[in-house]
C-alpha positions in Angstrom: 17.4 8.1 2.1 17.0 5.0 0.1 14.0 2.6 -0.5 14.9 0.4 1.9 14.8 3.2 4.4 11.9 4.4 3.8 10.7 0.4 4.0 12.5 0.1 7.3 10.4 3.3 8.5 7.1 2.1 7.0 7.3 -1.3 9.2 8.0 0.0 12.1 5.3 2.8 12.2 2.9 0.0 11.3 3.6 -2.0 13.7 0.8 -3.1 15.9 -1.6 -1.6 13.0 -1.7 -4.2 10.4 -4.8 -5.3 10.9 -6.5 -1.6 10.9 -4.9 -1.0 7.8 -5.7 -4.1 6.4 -9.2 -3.9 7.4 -9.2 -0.2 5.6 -7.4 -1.5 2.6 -10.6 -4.4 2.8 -13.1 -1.6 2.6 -12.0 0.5 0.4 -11.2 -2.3 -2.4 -14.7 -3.4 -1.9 -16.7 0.1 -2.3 -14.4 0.5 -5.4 -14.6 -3.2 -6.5 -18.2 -2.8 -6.2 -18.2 0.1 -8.3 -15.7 -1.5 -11.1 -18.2 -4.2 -11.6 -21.3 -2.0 -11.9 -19.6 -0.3 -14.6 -21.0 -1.5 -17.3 -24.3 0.3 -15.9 -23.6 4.4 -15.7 -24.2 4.0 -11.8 -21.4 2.1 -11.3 -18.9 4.4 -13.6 -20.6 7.6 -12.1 -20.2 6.2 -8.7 -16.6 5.3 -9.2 -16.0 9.2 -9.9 -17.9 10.6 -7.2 -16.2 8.3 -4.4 -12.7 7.7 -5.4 -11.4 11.0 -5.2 -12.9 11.3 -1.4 -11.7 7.6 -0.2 -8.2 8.2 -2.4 -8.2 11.5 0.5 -8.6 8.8 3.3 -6.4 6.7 2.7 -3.8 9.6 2.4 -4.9 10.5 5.8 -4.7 7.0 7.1 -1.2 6.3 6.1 0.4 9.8 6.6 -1.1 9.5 10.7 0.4 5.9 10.7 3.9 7.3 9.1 4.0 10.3 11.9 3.4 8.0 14.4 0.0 7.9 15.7 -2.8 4.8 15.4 -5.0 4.6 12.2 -8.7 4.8 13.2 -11.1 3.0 10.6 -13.4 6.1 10.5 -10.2 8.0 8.8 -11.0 6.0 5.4 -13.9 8.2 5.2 -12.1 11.7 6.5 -11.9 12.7 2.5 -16.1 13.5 2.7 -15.4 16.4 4.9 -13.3 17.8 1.9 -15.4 16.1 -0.5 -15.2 19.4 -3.7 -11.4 19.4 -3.2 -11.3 15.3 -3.3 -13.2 15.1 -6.3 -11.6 18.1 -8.3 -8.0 17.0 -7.7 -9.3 13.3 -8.7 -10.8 14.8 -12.0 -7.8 16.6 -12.8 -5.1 14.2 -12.6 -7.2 11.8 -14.5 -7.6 14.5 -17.1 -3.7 15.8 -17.2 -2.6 12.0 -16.6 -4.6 10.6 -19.5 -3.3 14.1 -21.8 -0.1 12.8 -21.3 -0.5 9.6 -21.9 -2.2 10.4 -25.5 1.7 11.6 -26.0 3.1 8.6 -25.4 2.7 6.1 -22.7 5.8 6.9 -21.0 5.0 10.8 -20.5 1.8 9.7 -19.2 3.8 7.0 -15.8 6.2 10.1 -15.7 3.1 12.2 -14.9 1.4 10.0 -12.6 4.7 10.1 -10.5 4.9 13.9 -10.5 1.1 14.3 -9.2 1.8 11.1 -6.5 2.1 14.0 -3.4 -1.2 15.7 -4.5 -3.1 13.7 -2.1 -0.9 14.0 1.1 -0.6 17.4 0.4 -4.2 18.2 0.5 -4.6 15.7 3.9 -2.1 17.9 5.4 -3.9 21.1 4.0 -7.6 20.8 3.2 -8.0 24.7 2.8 -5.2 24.3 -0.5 -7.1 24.1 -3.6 -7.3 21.0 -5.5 -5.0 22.1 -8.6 -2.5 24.1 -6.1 -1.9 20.7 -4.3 -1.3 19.0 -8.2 1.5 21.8 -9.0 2.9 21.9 -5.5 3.5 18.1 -5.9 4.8 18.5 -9.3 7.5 20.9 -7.9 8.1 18.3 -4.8 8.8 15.8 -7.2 11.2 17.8 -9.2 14.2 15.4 -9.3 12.6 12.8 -6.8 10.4 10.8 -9.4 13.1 8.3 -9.8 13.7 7.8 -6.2 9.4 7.2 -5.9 10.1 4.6 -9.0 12.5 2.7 -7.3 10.7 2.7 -4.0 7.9 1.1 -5.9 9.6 -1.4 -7.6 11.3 -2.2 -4.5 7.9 -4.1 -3.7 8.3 -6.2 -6.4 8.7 -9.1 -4.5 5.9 -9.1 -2.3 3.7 -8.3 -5.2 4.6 -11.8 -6.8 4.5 -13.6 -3.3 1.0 -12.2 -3.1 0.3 -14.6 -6.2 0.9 -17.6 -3.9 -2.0 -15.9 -1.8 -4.4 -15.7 -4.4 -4.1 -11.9 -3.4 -5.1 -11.7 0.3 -1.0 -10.7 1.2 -2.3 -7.7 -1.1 -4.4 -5.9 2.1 -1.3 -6.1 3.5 1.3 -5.2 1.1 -0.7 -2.2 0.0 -0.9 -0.1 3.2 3.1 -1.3 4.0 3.2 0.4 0.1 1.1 3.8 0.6 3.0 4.2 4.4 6.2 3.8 2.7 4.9 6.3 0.1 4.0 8.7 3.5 7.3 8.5 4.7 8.9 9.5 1.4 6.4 12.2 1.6 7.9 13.2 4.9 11.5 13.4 3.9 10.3 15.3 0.7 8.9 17.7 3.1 12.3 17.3 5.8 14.4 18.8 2.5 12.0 21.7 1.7 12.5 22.6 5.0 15.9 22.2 5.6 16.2 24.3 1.9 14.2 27.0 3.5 16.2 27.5 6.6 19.3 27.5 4.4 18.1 30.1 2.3 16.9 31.9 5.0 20.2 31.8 7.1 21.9 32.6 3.5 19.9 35.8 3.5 20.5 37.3 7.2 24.3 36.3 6.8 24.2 38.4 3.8 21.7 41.7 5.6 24.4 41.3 8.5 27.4 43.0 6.7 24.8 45.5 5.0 23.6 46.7 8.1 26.9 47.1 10.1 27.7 49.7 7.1 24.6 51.2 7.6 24.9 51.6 11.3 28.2 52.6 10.5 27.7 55.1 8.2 25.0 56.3 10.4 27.1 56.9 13.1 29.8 58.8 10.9 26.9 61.1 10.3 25.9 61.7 13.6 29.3 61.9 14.7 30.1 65.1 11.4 26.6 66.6 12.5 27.8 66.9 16.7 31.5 68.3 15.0 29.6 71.0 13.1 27.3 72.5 15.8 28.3 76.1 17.0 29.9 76.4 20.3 29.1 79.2 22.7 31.7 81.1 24.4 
């Protein structure tokens, strides 16, 4: 699938839920906005790290119900509290690993920050995983796939600059149309693991079939010498 594909699938799954995304997107930049411009005081920094990894969770929740098909609620910005230590340590360690990375070199650093992008659907679709499982499962996701995620970004390009025009209102939309199309890349990431699996899996019984015909065979040659070799009675 190509960007605009996953674009195509984006808008149509958020049809008739712009404005609860929007209204989520809203929310969210406000808490965070708030907590941006408080940090020159340690409250605002401290609070920045205790709540984005939660509302980061939400918003994977939000956008991956939307991309399967089912209406956002509002209350599902705020589903990441109910996994709050998982949140919070997968937030803390990509910000570690990302900003390791980028003490490299810049570049290493975006190359990171694309390999970690599943973590957070990941963990929405499995809150029991632990927080660095979900960062290493994403990184083998993204195996091969961060180009295709770079592209689908870019891809936004031009709504990004018409949001200028907008004095960045267009951004509550453009955002959510960004992060669904992000879901449904998610989704066919998940589509090929799958398909992968069942391949393997039909790879390996093909392969047991012709192994145990020769057993059964065999098995039957042997049952077949034992029956020849039993005394007969006159």
């Amino acid at each position: 699938m190509r960007a605009r594909d996953f674009r195509r699938l984006a808008w149509t799954h958020l049809h008739g839920n712009w404005g609860t995304m929007a209204l989520c997107t809203l929310i969210y930049s406000l808490i965070i906005g708030a907590c941006a411009a408080l940090a020159i005081f340690f409250v605002g920094g401290l609070a920045a790290i205790l709540l984005g990894g939660a509302f980061l969770l939400g918003l994977a929740v939000l956008v991956l119900t939307t991309a399967r098909g089912v209406a956002p609620r509002i209350e599902q910005l705020f589903d990441g509290f109910r996994n709050y230590a998982s949140a919070l340590a997968l937030s803390l360690l990509i910000w570690i690993f990302t900003f390791l990375w980028t003490l490299l070199f810049f570049i290493p650093g975006i190359i990171m920050s694309y390999a970690y992008s599943m973590s957070w659907f990941i963990l929405a679709d499995d809150p029991n995983i632990p927080a660095n499982e979900a960062r290493k499962r994403s990184i083998e996701m993204m195996r091969g796939n961060k180009w295709r995620l770079f592209c689908l970004d870019f891809s936004f390009i031009g709504w990004i600059l018409l949001s200028i025009l907008t004095f960045g209102i267009l951004l509550f939309w453009i955002m959510p149309y960004m992060q669904t199309a992000r879901a449904e890349f998610y989704q066919d990431l998940l589509a090929q693991e799958y398909a992968a699996r069942e391949a393997m899996n039909a790879s390996q019984a093909a392969q047991a079939e012709p192994e145990q015909a020769e057993s059964e065979q065999a098995e039957s040659a042997a049952n077949e010498t034992e029956t020849d070799e039993e005394p007969h009675n006159d």
